[in-house]
PAZAPA-4460 file (N, C-alpha, C; in steps of 0.05 Angstrom, whole numbers, plus 32768, in hexadecimal, padded with zeros to 4 digits):
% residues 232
    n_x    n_y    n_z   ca_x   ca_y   ca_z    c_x    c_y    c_z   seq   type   mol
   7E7B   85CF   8128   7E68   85CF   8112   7E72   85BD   80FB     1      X     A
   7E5E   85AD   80E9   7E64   859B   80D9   7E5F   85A9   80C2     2      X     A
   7E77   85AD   80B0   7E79   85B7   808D   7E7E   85A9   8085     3      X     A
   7E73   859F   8065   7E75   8596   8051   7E7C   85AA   803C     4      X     A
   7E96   85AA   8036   7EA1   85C0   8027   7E9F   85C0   8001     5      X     A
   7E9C   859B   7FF9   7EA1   859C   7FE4   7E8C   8588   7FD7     6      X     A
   7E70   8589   7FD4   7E66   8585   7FC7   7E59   8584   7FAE     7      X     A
   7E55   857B   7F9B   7E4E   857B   7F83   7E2D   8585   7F77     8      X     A
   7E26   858E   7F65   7E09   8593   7F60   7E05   8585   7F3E     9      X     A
   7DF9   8587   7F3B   7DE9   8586   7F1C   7DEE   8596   7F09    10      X     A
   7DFA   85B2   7F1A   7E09   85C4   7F04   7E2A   85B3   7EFD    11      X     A
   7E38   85A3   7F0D   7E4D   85A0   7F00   7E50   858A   7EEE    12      X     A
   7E3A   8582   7EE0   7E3A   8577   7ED3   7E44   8554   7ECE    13      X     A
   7E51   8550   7EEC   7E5B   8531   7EEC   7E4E   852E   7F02    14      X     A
   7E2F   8538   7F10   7E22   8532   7F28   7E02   8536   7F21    15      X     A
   7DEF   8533   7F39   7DD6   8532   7F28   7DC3   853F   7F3E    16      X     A
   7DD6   8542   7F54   7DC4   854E   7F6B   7DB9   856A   7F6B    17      X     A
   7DA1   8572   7F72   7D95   858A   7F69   7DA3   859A   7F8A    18      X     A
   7DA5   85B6   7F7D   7DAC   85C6   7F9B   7D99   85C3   7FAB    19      X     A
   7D81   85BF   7FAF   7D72   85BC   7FC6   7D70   85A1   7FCD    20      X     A
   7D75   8584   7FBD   7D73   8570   7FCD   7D8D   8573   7FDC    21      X     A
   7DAD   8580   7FD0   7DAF   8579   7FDC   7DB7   858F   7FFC    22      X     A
   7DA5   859D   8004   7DA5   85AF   8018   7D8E   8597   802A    23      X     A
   7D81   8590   801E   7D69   857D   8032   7D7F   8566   8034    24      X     A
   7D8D   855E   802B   7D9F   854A   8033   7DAC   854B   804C    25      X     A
   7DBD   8568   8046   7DCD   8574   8052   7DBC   8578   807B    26      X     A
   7DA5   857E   806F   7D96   858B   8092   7D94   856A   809E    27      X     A
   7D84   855D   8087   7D87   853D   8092   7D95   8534   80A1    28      X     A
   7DAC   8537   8096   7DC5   852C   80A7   7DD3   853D   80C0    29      X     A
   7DC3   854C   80C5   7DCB   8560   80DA   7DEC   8574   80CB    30      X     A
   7DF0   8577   80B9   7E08   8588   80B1   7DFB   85A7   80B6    31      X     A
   7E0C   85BA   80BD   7E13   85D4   80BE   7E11   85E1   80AB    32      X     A
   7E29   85D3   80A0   7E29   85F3   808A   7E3F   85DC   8076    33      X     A
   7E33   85E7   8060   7E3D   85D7   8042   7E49   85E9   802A    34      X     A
   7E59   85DB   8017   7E5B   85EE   8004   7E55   85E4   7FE0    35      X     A
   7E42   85E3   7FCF   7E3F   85DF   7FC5   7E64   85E7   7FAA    36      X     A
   7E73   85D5   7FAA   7E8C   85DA   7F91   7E86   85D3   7F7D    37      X     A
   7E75   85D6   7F67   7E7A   85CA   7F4F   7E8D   85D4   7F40    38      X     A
   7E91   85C3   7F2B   7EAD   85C7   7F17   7EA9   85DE   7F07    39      X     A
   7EB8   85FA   7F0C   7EB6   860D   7EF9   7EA1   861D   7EF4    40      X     A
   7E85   8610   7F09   7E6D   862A   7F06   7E6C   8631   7F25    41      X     A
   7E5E   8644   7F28   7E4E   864B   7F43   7E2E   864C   7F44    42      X     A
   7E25   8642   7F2A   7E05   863C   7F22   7DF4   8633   7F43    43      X     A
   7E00   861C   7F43   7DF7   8609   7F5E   7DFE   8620   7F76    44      X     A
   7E13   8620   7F78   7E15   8632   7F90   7E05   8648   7F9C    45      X     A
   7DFF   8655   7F87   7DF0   8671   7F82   7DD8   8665   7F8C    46      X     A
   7DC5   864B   7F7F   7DAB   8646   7F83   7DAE   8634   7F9F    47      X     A
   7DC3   8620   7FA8   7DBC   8628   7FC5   7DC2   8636   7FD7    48      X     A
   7DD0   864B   7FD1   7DD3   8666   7FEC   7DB2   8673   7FEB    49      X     A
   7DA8   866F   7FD6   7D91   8681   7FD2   7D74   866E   7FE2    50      X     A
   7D7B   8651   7FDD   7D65   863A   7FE6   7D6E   8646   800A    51      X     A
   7D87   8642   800D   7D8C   863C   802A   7D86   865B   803B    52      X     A
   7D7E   8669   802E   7D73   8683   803C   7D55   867B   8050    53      X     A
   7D4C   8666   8040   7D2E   8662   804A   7D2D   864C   8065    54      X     A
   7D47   863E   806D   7D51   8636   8085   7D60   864C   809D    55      X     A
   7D66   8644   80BA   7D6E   8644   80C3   7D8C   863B   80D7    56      X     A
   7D86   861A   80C7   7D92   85FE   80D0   7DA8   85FA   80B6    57      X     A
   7DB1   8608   80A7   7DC4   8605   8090   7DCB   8620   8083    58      X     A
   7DF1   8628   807D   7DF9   8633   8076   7E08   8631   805B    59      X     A
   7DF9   863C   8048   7E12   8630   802E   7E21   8648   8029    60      X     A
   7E3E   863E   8025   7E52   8650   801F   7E59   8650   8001    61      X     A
   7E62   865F   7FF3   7E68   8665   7FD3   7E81   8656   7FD2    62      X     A
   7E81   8648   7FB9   7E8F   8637   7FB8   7E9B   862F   7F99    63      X     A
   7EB1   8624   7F91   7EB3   861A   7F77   7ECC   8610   7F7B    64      X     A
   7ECE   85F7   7F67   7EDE   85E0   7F61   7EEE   85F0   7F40    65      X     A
   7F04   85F6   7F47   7F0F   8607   7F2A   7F23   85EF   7F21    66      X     A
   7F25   85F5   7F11   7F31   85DA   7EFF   7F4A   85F2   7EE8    67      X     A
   7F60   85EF   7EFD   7F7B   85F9   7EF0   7F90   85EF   7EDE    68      X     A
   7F9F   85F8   7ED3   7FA7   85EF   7EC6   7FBD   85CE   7EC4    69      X     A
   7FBE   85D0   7EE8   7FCB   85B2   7EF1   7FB6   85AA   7EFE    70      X     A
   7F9D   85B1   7F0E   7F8D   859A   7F1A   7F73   85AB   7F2C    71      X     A
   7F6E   859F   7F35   7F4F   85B1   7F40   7F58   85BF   7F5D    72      X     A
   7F4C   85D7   7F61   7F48   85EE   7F7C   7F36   85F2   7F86    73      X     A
   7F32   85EB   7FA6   7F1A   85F9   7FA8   7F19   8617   7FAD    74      X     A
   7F07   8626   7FA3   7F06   8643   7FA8   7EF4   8645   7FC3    75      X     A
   7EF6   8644   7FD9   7EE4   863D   7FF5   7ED7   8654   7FFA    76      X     A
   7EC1   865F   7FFB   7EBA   867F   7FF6   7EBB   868D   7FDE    77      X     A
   7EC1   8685   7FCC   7EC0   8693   7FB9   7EA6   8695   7FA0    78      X     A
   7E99   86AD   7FA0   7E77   86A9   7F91   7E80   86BE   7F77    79      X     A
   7E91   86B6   7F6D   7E93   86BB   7F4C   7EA9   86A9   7F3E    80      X     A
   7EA4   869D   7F27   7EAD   8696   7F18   7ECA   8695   7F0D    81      X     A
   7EDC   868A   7F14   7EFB   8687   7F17   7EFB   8687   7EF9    82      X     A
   7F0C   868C   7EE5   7F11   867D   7EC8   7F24   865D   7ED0    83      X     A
   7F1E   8648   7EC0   7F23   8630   7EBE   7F43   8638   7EAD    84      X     A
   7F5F   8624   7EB8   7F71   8620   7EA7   7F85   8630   7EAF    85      X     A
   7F8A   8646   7ECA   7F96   864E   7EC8   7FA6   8645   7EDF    86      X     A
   7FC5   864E   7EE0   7FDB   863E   7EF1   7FCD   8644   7F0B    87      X     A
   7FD1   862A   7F19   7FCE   8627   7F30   7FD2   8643   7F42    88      X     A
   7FE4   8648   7F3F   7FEC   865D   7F46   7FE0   8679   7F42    89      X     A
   7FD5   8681   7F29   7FC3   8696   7F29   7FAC   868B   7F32    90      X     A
   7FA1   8672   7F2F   7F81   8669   7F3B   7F83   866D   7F59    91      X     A
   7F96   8668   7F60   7F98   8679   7F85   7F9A   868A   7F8A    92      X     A
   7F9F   8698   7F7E   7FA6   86BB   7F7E   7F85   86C5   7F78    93      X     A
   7F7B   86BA   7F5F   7F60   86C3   7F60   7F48   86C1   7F71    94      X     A
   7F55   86AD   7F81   7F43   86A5   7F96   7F3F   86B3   7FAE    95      X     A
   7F60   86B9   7FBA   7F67   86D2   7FCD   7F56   86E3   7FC1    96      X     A
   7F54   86ED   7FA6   7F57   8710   7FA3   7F2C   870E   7FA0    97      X     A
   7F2A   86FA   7FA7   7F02   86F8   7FA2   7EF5   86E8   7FC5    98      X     A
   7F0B   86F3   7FDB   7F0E   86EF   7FF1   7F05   86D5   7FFC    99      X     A
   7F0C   86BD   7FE4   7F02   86A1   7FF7   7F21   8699   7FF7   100      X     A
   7F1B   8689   8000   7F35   8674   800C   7F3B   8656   7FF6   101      X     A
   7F5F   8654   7FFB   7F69   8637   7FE2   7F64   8622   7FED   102      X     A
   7F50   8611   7FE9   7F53   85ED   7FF2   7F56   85DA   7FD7   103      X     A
   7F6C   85CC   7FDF   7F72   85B7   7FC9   7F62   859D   7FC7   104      X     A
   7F51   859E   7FBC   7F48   8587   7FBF   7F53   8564   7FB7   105      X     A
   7F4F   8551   7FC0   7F68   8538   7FC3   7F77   8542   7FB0   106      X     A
   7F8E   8547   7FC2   7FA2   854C   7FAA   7FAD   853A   7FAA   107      X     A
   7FB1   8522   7FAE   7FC3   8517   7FAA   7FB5   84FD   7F9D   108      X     A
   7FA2   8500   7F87   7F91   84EE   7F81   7F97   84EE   7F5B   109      X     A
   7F9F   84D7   7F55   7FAA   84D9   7F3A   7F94   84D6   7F24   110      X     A
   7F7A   84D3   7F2D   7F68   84CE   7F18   7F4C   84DF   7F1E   111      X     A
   7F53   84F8   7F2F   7F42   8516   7F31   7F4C   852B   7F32   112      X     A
   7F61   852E   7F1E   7F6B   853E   7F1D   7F7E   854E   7F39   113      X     A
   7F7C   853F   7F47   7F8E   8544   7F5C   7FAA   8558   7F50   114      X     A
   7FAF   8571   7F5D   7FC1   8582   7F59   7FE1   857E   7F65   115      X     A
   7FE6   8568   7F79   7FFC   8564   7F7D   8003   8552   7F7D   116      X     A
   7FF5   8541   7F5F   7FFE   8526   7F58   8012   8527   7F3E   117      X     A
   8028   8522   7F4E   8039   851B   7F39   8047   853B   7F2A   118      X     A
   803F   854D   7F3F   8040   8567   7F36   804D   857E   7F51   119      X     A
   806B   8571   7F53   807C   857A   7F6E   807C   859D   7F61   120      X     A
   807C   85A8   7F4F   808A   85C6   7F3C   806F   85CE   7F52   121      X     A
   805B   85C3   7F4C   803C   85D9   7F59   8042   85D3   7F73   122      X     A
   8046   85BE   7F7F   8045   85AF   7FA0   8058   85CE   7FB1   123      X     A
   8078   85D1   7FA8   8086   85E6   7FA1   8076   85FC   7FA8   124      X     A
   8073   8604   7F99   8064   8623   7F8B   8050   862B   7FA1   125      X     A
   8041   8615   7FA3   8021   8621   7FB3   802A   861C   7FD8   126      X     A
   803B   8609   7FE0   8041   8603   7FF0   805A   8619   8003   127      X     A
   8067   8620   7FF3   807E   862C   7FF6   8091   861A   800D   128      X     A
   809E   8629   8027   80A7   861F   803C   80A6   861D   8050   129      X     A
   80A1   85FA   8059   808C   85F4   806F   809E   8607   8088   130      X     A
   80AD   860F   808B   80C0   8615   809D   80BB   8631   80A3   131      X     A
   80AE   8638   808B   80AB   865B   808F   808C   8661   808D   132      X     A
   8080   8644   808F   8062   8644   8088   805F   865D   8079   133      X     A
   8064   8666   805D   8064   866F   8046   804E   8669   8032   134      X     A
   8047   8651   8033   8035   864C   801A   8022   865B   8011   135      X     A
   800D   8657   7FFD   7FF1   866C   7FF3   7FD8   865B   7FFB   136      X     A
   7FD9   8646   8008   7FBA   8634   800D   7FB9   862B   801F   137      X     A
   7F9D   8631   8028   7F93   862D   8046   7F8E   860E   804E   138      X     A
   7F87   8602   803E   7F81   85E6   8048   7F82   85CD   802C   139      X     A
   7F88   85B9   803B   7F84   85A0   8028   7F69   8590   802F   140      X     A
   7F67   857A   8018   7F56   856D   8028   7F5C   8559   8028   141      X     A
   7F5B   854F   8049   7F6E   852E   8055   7F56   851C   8055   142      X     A
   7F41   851C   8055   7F2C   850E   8054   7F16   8515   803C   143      X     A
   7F18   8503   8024   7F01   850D   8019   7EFA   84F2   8012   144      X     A
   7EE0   84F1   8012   7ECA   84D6   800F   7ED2   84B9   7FF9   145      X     A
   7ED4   84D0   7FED   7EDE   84BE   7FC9   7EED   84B2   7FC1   146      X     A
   7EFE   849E   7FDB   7F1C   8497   7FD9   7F09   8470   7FDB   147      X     A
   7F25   8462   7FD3   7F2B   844C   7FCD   7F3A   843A   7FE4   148      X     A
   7F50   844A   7FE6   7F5B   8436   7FFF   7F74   844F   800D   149      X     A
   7F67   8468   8005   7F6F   8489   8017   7F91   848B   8015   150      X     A
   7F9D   847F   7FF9   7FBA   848B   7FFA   7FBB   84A7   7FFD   151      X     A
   7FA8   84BB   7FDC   7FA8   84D0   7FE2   7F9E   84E5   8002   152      X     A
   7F8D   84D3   800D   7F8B   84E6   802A   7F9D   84DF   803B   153      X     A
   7FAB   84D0   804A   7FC0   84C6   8049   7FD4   84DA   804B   154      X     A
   7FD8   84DC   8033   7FF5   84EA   8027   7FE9   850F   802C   155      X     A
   7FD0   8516   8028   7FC9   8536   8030   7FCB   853A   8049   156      X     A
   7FC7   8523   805C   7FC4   8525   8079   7FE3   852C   8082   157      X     A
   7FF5   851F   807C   800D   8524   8076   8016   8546   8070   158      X     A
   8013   854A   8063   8016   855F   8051   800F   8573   8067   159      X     A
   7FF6   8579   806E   7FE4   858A   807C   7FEB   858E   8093   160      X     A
   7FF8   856F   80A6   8010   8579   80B4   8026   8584   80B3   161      X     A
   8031   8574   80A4   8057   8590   809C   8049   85AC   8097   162      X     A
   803B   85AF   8087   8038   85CE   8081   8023   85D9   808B   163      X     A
   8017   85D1   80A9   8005   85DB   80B5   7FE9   85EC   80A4   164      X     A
   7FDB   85D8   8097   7FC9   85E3   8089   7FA8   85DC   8097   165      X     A
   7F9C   85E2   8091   7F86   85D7   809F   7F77   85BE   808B   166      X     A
   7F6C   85AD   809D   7F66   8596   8097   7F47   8591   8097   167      X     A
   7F45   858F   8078   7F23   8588   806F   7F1C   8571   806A   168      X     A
   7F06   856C   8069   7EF7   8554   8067   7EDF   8556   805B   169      X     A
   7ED8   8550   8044   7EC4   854E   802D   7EB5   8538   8023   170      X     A
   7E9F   8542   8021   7E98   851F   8014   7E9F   851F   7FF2   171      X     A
   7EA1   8531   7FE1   7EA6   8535   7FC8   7E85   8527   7FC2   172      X     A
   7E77   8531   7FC5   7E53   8526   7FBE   7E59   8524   7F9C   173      X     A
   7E56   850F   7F90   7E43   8515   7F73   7E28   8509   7F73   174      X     A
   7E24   84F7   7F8A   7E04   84F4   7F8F   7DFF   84F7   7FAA   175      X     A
   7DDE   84F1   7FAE   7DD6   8502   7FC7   7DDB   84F1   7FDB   176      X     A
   7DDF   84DB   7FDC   7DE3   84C8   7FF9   7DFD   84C7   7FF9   177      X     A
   7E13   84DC   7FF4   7E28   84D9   7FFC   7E31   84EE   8006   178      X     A
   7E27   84FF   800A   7E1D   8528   8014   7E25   8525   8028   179      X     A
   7E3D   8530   803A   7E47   852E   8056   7E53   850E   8064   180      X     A
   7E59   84FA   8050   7E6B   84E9   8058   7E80   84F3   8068   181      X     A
   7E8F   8502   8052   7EA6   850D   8069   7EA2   852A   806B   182      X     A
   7EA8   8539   808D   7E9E   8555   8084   7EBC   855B   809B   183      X     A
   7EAE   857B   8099   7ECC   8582   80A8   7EC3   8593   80BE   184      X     A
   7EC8   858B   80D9   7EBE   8591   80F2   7ECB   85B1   80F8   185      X     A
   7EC1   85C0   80F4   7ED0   85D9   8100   7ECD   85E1   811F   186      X     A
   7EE2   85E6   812B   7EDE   85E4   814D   7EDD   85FE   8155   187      X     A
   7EE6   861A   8154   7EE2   862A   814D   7ED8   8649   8144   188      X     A
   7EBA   8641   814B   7EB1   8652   813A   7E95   8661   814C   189      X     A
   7E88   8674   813D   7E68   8684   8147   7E57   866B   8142   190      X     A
   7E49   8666   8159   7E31   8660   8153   7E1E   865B   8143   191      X     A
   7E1B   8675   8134   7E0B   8680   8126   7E27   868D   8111   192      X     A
   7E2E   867E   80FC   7E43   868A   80EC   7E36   8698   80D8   193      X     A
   7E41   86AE   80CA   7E40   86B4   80A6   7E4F   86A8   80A2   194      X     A
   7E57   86A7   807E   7E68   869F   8069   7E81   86A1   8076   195      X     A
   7E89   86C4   8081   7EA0   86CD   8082   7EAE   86C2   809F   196      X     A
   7E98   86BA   80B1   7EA3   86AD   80C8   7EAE   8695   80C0   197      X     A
   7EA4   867D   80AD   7EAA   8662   80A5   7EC6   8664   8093   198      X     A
   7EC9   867E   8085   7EDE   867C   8077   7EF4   8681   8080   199      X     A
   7EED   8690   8097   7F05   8696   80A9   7F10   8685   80BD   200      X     A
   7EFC   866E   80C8   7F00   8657   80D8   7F0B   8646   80C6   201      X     A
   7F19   8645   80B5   7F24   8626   80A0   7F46   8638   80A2   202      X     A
   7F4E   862A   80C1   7F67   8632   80C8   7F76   8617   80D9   203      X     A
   7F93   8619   80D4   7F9D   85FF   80E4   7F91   85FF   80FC   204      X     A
   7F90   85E4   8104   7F87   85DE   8120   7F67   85EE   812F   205      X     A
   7F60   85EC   8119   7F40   85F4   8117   7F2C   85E7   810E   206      X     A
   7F32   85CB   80FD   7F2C   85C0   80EE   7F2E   85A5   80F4   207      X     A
   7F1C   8591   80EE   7F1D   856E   80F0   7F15   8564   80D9   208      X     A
   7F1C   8556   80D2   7F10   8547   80B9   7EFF   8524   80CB   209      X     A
   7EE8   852B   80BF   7EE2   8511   80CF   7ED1   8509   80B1   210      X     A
   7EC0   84E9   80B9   7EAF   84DE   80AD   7EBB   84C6   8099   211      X     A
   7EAC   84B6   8082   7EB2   849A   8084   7EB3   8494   805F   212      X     A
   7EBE   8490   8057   7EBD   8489   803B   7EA6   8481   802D   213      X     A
   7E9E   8496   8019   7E7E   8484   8006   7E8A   846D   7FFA   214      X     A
   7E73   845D   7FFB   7E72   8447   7FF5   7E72   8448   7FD9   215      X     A
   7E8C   842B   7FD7   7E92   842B   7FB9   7E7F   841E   7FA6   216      X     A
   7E6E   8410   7FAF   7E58   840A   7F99   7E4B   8425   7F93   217      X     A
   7E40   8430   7FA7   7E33   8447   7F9B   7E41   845B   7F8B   218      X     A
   7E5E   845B   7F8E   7E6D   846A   7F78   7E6A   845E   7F61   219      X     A
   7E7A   8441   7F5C   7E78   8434   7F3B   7E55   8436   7F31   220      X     A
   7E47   843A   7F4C   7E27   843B   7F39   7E26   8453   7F2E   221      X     A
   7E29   8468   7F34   7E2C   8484   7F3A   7E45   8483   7F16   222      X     A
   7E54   8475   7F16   7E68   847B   7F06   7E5D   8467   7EE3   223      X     A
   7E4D   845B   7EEB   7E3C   8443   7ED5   7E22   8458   7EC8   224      X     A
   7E17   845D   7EDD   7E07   8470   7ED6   7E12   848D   7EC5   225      X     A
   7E26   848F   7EC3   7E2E   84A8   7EB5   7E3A   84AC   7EA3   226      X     A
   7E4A   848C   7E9E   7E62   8489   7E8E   7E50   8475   7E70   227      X     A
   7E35   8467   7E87   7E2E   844B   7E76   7E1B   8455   7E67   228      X     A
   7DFF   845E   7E81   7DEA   8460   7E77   7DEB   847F   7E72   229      X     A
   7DF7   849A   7E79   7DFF   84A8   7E68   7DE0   84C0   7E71   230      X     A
   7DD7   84B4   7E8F   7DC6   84C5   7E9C   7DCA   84E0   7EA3   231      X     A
   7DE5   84E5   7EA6   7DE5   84FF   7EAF   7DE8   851C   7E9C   232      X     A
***
């Protein structure tokens, strides 16, 4: 089954896609099951678990992009509201204790806040020892759409091996023609999944990251439009 774990909405305020285009996006392209992350709300989320009731052909899972005090988390399952700013370390703990799962999103990306850029104390901490597979987070993401010339995925793919994590693949959507660029193939799984089946399938060697980099014009347009003309 094809997930898109980390897409953007109109609630996070640096995107413009409505939750329902982008669920008609989403069936378009033949994807599974998606997760609406915006930064710090669950607004979007909430309105498409509620749109995607009225399908059959699409699962949205609860979702949010938390923004800690060193760099962004995904909360993967999680449908309440994390507080923003707090150590990496309690933002994973909060995440366990509201039963979704830790994905880092590019961490290793120095200009999105990437969490294990330049920041070995957290790399440490959340990781623990690959030897005792110890760490607190279920997956990185080795493929996400939004890259340049993929040092940061690259270097997670890396990573996700030594410490046996499972390996995602995202398109990071802030607009709608970029919705399932990269998604993450779960091998795996029910047929017919819930939430709690999808959250439980994002395990090593359960996972593929597949799909193809958005196109960088449509990002700098995407980035002109927001920065220049001040549309969003």
């Amino acid at each position: 089954m094809k997930l898109d774990p980390h897409i953007h909405s109109c609630y996070s305020g640096d995107a413009r896609s409505s939750p329902k285009s982008i669920i008609d996006q989403a069936r378009k392209i033949k994807l599974d099951i998606i997760a609406i992350s915006d930064h710090d709300t669950i607004k979007g989320s909430k309105i498409a678990s509620e749109i995607s009731k009225n399908f059959d052909d699409i699962l949205v899972v609860p979702s949010i992009e938390i923004t800690s005090s060193e760099g962004h988390i995904l909360g993967f399952g999680v449908d309440t509201v994390i507080e923003k700013g707090l150590s990496p370390e309690e933002t994973v703990e909060k995440i366990h204790d509201e039963g979704g799962i830790a994905i880092i999103p590019h961490p290793f990306s120095s200009y999105r806040s990437g969490l294990f850029f330049k920041n070995e104390k957290t790399f440490k901490s959340l990781m623990g020892d690959y030897k005792l597979n110890n760490g607190s987070i279920e997956g990185v993401e080795v493929l996400n759409a939004r890259y340049i010339i993929g040092y940061s995925n690259h270097r997670s793919n890396k990573v996700a091996n030594k410490y046996n994590l499972a390996k995602i693949g995202s398109s990071d959507s802030h607009f709608i023609e970029s919705v399932g660029n990269c998604y993450t193939e779960i091998i795996d799984i029910d047929s017919e999944p819930n939430v709690d089946d999808v959250v439980d399938s994002i395990k090593p060697n359960n996972t593929i990251a597949r799909g193809k980099r958005t196109s960088n014009y449509l990002i700098a347009k995407e980035v002109f439009n927001k920065k220049i003309r001040r549309i969003y």
